[in-house]
N, C-alpha and C positions, 0 to 999 in steps of 0.2 A: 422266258416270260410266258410263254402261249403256253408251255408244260403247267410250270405253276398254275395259271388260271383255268386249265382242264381240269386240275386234280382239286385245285384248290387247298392244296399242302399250307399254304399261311393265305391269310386273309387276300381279297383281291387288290385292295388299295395299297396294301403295303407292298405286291408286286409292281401295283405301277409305279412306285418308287424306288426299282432297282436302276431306271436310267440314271437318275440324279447321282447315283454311288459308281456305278460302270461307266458310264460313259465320259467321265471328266479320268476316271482310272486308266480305262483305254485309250484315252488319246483319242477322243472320236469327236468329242464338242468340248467347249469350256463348261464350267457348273454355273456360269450368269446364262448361257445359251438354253441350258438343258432346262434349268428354274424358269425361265420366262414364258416356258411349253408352258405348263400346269396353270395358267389364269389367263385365256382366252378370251376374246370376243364371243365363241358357243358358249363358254361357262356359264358368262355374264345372262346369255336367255335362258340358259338352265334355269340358273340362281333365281330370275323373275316367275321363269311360269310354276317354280314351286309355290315361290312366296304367293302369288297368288292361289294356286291350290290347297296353300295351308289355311288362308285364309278364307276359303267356301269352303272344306274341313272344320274347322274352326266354329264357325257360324251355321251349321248343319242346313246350309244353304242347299248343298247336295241330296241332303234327305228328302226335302220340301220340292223340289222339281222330279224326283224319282217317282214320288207317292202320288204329285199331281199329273204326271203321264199315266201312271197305272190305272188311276179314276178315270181317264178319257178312254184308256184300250178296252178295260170293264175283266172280267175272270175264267173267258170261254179257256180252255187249256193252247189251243192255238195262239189266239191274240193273245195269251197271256205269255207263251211265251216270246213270241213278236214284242209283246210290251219293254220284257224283261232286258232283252235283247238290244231291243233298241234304245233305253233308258241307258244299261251298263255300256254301249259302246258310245253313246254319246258324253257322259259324266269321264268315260275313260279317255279322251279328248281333251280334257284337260285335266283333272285329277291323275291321281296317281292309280294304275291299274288294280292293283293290290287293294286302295282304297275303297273304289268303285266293285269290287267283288267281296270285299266285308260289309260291305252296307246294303246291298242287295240280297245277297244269299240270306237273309233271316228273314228280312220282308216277304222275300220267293216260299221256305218254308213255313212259314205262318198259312200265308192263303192256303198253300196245297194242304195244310195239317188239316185245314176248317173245311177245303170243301170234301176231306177224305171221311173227317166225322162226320158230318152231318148226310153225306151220301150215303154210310153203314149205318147210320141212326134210323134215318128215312127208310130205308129196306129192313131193318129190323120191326120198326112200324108196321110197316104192310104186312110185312110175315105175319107178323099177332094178330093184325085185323082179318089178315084168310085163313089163321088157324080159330079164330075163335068161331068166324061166320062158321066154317065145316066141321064146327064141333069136336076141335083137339083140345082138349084142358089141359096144359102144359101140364100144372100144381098135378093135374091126377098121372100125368104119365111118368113125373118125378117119383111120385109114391109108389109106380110098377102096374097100375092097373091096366088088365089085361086085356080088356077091351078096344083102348085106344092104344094100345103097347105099341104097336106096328106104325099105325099111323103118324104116331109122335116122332117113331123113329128117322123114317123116310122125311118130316118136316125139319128134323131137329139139322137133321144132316146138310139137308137143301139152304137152313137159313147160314149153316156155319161156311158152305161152300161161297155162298155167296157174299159174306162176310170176307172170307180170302181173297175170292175175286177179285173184290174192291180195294182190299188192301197191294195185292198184288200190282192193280192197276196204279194208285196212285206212287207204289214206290216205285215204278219204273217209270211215273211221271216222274217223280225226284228226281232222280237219275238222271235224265232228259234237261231239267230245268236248271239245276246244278253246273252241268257239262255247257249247258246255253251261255249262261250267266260269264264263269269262266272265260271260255272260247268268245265272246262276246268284247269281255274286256282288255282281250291282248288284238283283237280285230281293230277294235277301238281306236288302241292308243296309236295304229301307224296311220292316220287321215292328217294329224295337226305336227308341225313341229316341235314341238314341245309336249308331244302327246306322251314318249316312248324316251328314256335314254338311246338308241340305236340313232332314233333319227337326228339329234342331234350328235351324236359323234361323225357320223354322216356328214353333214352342214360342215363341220370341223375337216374334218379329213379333209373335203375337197378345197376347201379354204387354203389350208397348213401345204397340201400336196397340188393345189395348181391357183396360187396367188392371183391369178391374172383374168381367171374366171369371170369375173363383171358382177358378182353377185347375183350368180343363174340358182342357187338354192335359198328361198326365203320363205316366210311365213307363206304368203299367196301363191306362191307356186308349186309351194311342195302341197299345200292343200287339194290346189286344182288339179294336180293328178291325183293323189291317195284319197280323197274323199270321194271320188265313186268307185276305186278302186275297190272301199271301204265297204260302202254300201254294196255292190255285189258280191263282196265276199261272205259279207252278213247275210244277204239273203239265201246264198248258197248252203252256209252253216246251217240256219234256219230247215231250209228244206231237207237236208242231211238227217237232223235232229228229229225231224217230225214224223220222217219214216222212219227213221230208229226206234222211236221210244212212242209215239204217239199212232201210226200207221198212218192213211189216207182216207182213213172215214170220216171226210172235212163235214158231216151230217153233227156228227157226234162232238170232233173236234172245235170245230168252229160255231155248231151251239145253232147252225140253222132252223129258224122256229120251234126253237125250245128255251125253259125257262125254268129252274130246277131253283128247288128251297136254297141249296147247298150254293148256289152261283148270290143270292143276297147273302148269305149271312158270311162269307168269302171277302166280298166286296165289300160288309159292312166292317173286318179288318182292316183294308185296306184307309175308308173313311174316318176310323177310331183312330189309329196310327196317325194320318193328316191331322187330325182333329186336334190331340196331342200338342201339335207346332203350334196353334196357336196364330193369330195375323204374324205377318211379315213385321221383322222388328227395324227401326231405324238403321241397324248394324247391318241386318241382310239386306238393306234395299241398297247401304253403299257399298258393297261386297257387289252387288249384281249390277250397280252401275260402274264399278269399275273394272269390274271384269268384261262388260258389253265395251266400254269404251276402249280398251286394251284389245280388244278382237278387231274393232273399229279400227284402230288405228296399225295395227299390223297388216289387215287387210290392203288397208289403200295409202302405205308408206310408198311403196314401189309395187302397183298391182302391175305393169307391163305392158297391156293395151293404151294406156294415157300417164302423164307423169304422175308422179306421187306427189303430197305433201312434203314430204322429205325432200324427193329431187328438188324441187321447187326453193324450199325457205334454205335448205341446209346444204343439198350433195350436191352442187352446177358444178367443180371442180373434181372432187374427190368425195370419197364415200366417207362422212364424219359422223350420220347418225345410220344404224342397223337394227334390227329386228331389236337386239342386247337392251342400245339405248331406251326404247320404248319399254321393254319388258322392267328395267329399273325402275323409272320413271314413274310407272303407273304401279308398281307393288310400294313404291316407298310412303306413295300415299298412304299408305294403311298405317304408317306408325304417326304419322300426323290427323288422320282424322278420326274426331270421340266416337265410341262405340254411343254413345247416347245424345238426344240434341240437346246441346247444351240451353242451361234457362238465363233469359236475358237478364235478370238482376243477379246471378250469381249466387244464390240463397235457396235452400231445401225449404219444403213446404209447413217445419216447423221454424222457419224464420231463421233458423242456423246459418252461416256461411256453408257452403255445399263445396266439395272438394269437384275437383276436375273432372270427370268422367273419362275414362279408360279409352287409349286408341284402339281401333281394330283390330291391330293384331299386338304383341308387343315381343324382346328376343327372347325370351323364356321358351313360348311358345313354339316360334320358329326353331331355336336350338332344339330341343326336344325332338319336331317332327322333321328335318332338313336333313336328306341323307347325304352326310361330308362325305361320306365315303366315293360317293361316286363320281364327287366332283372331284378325288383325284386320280379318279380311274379313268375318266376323259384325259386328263394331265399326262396320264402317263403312256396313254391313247397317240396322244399328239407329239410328246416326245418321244418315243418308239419310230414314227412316220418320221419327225425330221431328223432322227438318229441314222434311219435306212437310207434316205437321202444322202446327208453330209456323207457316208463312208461309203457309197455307193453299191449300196446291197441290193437298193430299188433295181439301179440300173441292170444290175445284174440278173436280177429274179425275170424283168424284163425282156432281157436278151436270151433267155433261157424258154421262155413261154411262147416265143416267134412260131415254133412249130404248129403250134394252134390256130396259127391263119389259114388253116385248110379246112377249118371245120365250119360249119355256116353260121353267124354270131347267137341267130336265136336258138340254138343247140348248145352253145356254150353256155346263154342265158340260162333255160332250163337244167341242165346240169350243174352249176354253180347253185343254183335256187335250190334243187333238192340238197347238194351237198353242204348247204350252209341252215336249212330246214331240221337235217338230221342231226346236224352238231348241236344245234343251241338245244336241242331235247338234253343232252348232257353236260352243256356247260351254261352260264348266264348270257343271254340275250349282249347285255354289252361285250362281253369279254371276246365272244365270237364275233361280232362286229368290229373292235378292238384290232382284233387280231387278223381278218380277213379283208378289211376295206383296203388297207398302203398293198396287199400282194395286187388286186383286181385289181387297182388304179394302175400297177407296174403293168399289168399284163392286158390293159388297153392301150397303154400306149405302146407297147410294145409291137401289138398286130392291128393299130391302128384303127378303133373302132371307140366311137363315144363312150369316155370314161361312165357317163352316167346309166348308157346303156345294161352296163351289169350291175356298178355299185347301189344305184336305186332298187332296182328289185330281190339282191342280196339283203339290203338293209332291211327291208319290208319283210325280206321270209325269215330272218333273224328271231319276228316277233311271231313266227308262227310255232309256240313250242306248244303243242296239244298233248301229246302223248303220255308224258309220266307227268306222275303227281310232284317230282323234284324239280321237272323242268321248271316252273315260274310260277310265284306265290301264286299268285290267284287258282290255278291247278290245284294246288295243295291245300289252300280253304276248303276249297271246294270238293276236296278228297275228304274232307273232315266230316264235310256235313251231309253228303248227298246216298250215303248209304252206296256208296261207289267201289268196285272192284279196278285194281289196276287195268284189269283186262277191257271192263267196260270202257276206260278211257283212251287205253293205248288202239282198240277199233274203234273207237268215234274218230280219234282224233290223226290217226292214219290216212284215214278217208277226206278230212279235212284238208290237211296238209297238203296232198296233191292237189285237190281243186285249189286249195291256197295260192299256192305252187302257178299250176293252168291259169286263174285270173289272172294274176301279178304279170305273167309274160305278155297274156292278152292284153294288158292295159301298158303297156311299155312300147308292143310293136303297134298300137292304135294312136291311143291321144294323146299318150307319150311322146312319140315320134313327131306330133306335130306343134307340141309344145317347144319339143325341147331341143327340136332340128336333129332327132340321133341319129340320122341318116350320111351327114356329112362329121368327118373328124376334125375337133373345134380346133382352129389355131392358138387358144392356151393351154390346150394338153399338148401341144407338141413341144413347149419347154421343155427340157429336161433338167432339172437342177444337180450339178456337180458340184465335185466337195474341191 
């Protein structure tokens, strides 16, 4: 299976359905044991946070909060890309990666296109008005006259150089903005549970490989580490970027006491495009209330310092409702409530009987945009993990990895995080997560050191694929449109990668550690499940 999904020789979902065929053949599970992997409790919060991201898709809910950021950041080349940046990793938090980087990259090249015309416009300007004050008459130097022959020449040259200039400059602003945008939105998606498939296989994995966990991964605590994790990763990239493609002449970049044509009529894209949407429709105000109230309530189900709502009404015994429960619960609303408010006598405004107005979302839609695929490639995720279990290969992989407790954990750390960084460059984020989460879990317990201590910041580097344009859609938009060289990408994102890499450890051995206790070996990893 881990071959297949390197090569990707047949589709990936259909490899994670070789356990269902092998493993009832080998005598390793029954096929009721191996089928009841594939629809999980993680599925179940997949299944939600999509529904809800098809549904702010949908309702171009997404658009209208991107464009109303970019009016607040304004069009300096800095803040702009700051703006971009922070826009596509926050919409990547709960949207889909891939989505949050087709929706941005056109908006991105629109502004750069306008302020790169009007900046060659405006210097063409001037050129005419100091050729004309010093007596160059283009028309008569077109015609060869000999007089201003010279003159013309040395002008003609000066305006076309600095015509390139400008174009030069702003294509390796593309370049920059592009690479931002991208790298932005795979940063993005590892803050929230639901941000990344990675992190929820994650959630799974530890579930399926140590039952007895207490529910230490959930919405509010996988946030409260990855979300600053998040944000200095970002600002990291940010600063990476800005000497790449922009330098440090925060004069020029950041726009200090200056105020150029080409910076309104920029911004006046950016207000035409808002303009477009139009007020807030009844459909996106309940798309935005029930996405706030879905955040709301994942947050303070089980936040940890005080009980939750949940503990409280539903879990004093046993854990009945989880992250899943909620995330159903509040997407299913969308097929119950009308995309329009309904009129209180039931009658269109020529006196007609009026038909029902359309719910928010409906399964057309969902089928369409709902990638099955991956939901059974978590399936096959989880039965893969309880396959290794039942025939004891964990055990063994474990027994095998004990030599490793001579090397000091945060060294193991870093070294799994680059080697799990350079993989997902060639294979899909899930599939390496997939494939590498049941070995790490074997081989903490093995040498005895918090399982989450490696799988957590393995998970997180999973989603760090910068380098090639094949590693992860948004890469590959983003190669389409940015006027981008492989090369340009595979050095930016090099560079990335290892600072990726450095935060990820630094936030694991800081406020990781104090969240998560990894200092001591928890007594429900010390189960070990035999067949």
């Amino acid at each position: 299976m881990a071959l297949y999904w390197c090569t990707e020789c047949i589709p990936l979902a259909v490899t994670a359905l070789l356990p269902v065929i092998l493993f009832p053949m080998m005598g390793i599970m029954e096929s009721n044991e191996v089928c009841i992997q594939y629809l999980k409790d993680s599925n179940m919060l997949f299944i939600g946070g999509l529904l809800v991201a098809i549904a702010v898709e949908h309702w171009n809910l997404h658009r209208r909060i991107a464009l109303q950021v970019l009016l607040i950041v304004g069009v300096k080349p800095s803040l702009l890309m700051i703006g971009f940046m922070g826009t596509t990793a926050f919409l990547s938090m709960w949207i889909s990666n891939t989505a949050s980087t087709a929706m941005m990259l056109p908006i991105a090249n629109a502004v750069l296109q306008q302020l790169c015309d009007t900046e060659a416009n405006a210097e063409e300007r001037d050129f005419n008005m100091a050729a004309a004050k010093n007596g160059v008459d283009n028309q008569a130097f077109e015609m060869g006259d000999a007089k201003d022959d010279s003159n013309g020449i040395i002008s003609s040259l000066e305006a076309q150089q600095r015509r390139l200039k400008t174009e030069q400059k702003y294509t390796k602003l593309t370049k920059g903005m592009s690479l931002s945008v991208c790298y932005a939105a795979s940063i993005g998606g590892t803050a929230t549970l639901t941000g990344t498939t990675p992190n929820v296989i994650m959630k799974g994995q530890i579930d399926e490989l140590f039952p007895d966990n207490g529910g230490i991964i959930n919405f509010a605590s996988w946030f409260g580490f990855s979300f600053p994790n998040m944000v200095l990763m970002l600002a990291l990239s940010w600063l990476c970027l800005q000497f790449m493609f922009l330098g440090f002449n925060l004069k020029s970049t950041f726009g200090c006491g200056t105020k150029k044509e080409g910076d309104r009529e920029a911004f006046q894209v950016i207000k035409d495009e808002h303009k477009k949407l139009g007020r807030m429709s009844f459909a996106e105000g309940c798309v935005l209330t029930i996405f706030t109230l879905l955040v709301v309530l994942w947050f303070t189900r089980e936040p940890g310092f005080i009980p939750g709502w949940a503990t409280v009404l539903f879990n004093k015994d046993k854990t009945y409702v989880t992250d899943g429960t909620v995330a159903i619960l509040m997407s299913a609303l969308f097929f119950c409530i009308p995309s329009k408010l309904p009129r209180c006598c039931g009658r269109s405004e020529d006196g007609a009987s009026s038909e029902a107005p359309a719910a928010l979302l409906n399964w057309d839609v969902v089928h369409e945009k709902m990638p099955w695929n991956i939901l059974l490639l978590l399936g096959g995720g989880f039965a893969l993990a309880h396959g290794s279990e039942k025939s004891g290969l964990s055990l063994w992989l474990g027994e095998s990895l004990i030599p490793l407790q001579s090397i000091p954990p945060f060294a193991i750390s870093i070294l799994l995080c680059l080697l799990v960084a350079m993989f997902t460059e060639c294979s899909s984020n899930t599939a390496t997560t997939t494939l590498f989460l049941p070995i790490l879990a074997s081989m903490a317990t093995a040498i005895k050191i918090h399982p989450l201590y490696i799988m957590f910041p393995c998970t997180i580097s999973a989603s760090l694929a910068f380098m090639l344009p094949v590693a992860t859609p948004p890469n590959a938009i983003a190669f389409s449109y940015g006027n981008l060289k492989v090369l340009d990408m595979a050095k930016a994102g090099f560079i990335l990668n290892i600072l990726g890499v450095i935060t990820i450890n630094i936030a694991i051995n800081t406020w990781g550690v104090a969240m998560f206790n990894l200092n001591e070996f928890p007594s429900w990893a010390n189960v070990t499940k035999t067949p």
